[in-house]
C-alpha positions in Angstrom: 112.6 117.3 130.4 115.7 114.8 130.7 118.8 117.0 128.9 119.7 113.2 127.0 116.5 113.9 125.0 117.8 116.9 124.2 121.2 115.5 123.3 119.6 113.3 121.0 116.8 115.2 119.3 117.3 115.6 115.5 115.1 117.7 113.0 115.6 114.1 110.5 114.7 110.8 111.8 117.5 108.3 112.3 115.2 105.4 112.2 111.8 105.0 111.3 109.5 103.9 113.8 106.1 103.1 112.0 104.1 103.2 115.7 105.3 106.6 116.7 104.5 107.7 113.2 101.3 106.7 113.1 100.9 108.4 116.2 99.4 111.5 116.9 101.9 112.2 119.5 104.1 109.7 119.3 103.8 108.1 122.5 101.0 105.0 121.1 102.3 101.0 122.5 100.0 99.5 120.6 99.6 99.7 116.6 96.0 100.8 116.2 95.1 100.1 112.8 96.0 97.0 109.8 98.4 99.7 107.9 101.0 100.6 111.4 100.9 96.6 111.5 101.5 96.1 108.3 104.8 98.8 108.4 106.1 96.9 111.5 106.4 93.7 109.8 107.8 95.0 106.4 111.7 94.8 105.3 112.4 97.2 102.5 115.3 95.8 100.1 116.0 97.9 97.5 115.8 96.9 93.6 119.3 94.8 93.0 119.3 97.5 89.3 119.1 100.5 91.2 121.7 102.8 90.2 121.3 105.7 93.4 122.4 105.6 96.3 120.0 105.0 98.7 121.4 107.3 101.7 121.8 110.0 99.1 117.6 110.0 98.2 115.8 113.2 99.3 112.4 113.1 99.8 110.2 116.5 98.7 106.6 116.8 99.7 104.2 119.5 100.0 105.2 121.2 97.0 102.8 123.7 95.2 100.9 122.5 92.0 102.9 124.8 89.6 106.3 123.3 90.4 107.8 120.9 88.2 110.8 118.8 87.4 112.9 122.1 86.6 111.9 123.8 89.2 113.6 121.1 91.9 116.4 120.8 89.1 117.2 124.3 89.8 116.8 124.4 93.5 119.0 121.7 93.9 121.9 123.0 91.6 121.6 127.0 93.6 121.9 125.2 96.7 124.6 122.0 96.9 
């Protein structure tokens, strides 16, 4: 493997790529389906009211069915 890969590699994305995401791998040229096509071609501007920061948003998935709003509350305040 070329050592700049390895330079470069991050756990977190620095910028999204909607074909290598929608890849299996992450090696596809070509978009394969309407939705990858669709994410190419789309420009997210965020509401002009929006009060957050948008670099300071954390997204949380794969969470258990019995944890709530507090829950994340508290996990957030243990660990700053």
């Amino acid at each position: 493997m070329d050592i700049s890969v390895l330079k470069n590699w991050s756990a977190y994305a620095k910028e999204y790529d909607p074909l290598k995401a929608g890849s299996i791998d992450g090696t596809d040229t070509v978009a394969h389906d309407r939705a990858i096509t669709r994410a190419i071609n789309s420009h997210y501007e965020p509401p002009k009211s929006l009060k957050s920061h948008p670099s300071r948003t954390l997204f949380v998935a794969r969470l258990g069915p019995k944890i709530d709003k507090q829950d994340l509350t508290d996990l957030v305040r243990l660990n700053p």
